[in-house]
C-alpha positions as CSV (number, residue, x, y, z in Angstrom):
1,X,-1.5,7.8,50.0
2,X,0.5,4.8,48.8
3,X,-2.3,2.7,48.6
4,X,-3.8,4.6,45.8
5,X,-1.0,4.4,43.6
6,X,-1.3,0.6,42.2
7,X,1.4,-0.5,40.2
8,X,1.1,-1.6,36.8
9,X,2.9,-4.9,36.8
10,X,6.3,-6.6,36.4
11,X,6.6,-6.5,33.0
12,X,6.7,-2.5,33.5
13,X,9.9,-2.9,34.6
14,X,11.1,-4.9,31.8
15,X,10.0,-2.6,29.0
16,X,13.0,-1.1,28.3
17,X,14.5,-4.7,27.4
18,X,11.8,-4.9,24.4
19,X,13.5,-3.1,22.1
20,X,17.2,-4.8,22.5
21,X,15.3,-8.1,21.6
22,X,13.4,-6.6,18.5
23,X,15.0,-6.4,15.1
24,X,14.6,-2.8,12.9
25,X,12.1,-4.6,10.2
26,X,10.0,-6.2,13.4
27,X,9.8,-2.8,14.5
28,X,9.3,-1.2,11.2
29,X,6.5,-3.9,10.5
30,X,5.3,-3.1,13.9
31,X,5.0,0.9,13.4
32,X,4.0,0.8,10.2
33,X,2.1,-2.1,9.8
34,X,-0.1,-2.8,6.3
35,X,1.4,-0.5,4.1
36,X,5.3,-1.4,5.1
37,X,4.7,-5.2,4.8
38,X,3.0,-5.5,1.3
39,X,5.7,-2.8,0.2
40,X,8.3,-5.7,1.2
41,X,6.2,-8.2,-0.4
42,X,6.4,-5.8,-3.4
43,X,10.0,-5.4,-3.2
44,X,10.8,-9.0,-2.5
45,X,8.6,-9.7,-5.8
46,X,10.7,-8.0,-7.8
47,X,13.8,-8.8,-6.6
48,X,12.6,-13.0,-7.3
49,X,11.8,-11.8,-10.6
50,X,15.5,-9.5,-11.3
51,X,13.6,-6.5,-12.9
52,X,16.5,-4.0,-12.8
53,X,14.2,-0.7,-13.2
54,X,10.9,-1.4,-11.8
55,X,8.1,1.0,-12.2
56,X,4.8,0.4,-10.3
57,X,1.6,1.9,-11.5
58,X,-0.6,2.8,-7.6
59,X,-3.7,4.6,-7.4
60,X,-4.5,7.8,-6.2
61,X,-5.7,8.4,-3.0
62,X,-9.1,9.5,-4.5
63,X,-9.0,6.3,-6.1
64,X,-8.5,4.3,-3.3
65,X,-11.3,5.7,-1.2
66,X,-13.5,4.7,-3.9
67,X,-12.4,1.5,-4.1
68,X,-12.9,1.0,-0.4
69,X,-16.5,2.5,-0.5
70,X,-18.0,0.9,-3.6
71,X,-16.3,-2.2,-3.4
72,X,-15.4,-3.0,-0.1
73,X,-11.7,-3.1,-1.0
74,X,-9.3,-3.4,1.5
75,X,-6.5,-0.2,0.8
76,X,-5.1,0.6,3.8
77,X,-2.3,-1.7,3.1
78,X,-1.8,0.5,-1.0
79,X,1.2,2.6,-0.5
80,X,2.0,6.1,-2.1
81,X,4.9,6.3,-4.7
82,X,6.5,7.9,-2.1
83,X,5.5,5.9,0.6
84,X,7.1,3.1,-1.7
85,X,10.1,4.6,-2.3
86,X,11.0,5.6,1.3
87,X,10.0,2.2,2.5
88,X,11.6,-0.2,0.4
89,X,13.4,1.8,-2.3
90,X,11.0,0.9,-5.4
91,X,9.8,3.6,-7.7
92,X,6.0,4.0,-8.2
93,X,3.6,6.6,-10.5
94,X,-0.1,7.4,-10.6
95,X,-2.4,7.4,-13.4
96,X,-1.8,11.2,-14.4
97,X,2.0,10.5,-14.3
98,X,4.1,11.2,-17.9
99,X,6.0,8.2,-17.4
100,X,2.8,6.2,-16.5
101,X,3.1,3.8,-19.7
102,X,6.5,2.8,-18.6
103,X,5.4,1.0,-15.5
104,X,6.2,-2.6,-15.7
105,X,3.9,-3.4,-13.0
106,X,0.8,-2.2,-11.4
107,X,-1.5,-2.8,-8.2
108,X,-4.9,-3.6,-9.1
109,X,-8.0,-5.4,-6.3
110,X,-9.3,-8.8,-6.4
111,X,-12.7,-9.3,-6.3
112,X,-12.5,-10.0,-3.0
113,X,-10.8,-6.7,-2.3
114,X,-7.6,-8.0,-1.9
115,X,-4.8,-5.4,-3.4
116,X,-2.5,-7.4,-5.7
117,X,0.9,-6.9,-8.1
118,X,0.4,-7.7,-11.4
119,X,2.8,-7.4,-14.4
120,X,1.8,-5.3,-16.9
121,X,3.7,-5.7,-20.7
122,X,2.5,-3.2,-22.7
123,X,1.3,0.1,-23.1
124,X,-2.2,-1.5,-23.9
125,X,-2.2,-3.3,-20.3
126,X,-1.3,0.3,-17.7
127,X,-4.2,2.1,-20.1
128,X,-6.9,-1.4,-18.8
129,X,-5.3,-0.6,-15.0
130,X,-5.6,3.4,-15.3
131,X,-9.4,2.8,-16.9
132,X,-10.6,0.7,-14.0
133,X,-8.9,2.9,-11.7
134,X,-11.3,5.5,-13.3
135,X,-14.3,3.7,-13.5
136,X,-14.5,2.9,-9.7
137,X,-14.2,6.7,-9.1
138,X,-17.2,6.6,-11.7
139,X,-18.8,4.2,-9.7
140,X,-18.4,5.9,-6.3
141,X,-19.6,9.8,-8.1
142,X,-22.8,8.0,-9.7
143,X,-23.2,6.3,-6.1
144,X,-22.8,9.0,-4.2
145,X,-24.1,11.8,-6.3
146,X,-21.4,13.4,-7.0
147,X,-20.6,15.5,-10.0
148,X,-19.1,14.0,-12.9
């Protein structure tokens, strides 16, 4: 009977000493991976730059699957403003937001579908974000028939 049993290893044993040798943000970054880290990158971004009341302009989730479809964008690591906020404490608002033209910043894709923070100065520059935004959803209806 005991021969059927075969034990996993040593380091079984030492599991429980893991966690006593692993800091809350490695384990944070562990758990959460993508999305937690380039929310620090965000946060530690801002705080470089002292903006005291930082706003960041995200897209929707509808916009990020069409970003990932039609241009192979990598999104997994785009938090939701609330994802944001409970991570790292940083404010965020979506295209159909009222306060949307007071975002100071935004997250917007390279073409190499890397997302990225820009800083955006005027009113002029979240209505260019919020239009591409909408034209990749454009993009992804026309590609997949979808209605308009």
């Amino acid at each position: 009977m005991n021969n059927r049993i075969i034990p996993i290893s040593d380091e079984w044993d030492k599991i429980n000493e893991y966690p006593e040798h692993m800091t809350p943000e490695f384990r944070k970054a562990f758990k959460l991976q993508d999305s937690y880290s380039f929310s620090e990158k965000i946060r530690d971004y801002i705080n470089q730059k002292n903006v005291k009341a930082p706003l960041i302009l995200v897209p929707d989730e509808l916009q990020k699957y069409a970003y990932s479809l039609v241009r192979k964008a990598n999104t997994g690591a785009v938090p939701e403003p609330i994802v944001l906020y409970l991570y790292v404490g940083l404010k965020g608002a979506q295209w159909d937001s009222k306060n949307v033209h007071d975002c100071n910043f935004g997250i917007v894709f390279t073409p190499e579908g890397h997302p990225t923070l820009i800083e955006l100065h005027s009113p002029h520059e979240v209505d260019s974000v919020v239009n591409t935004y909408k034209e990749v959803v454009q993009e992804y209806k026309k590609e997949f028939n979808l209605p308009l």
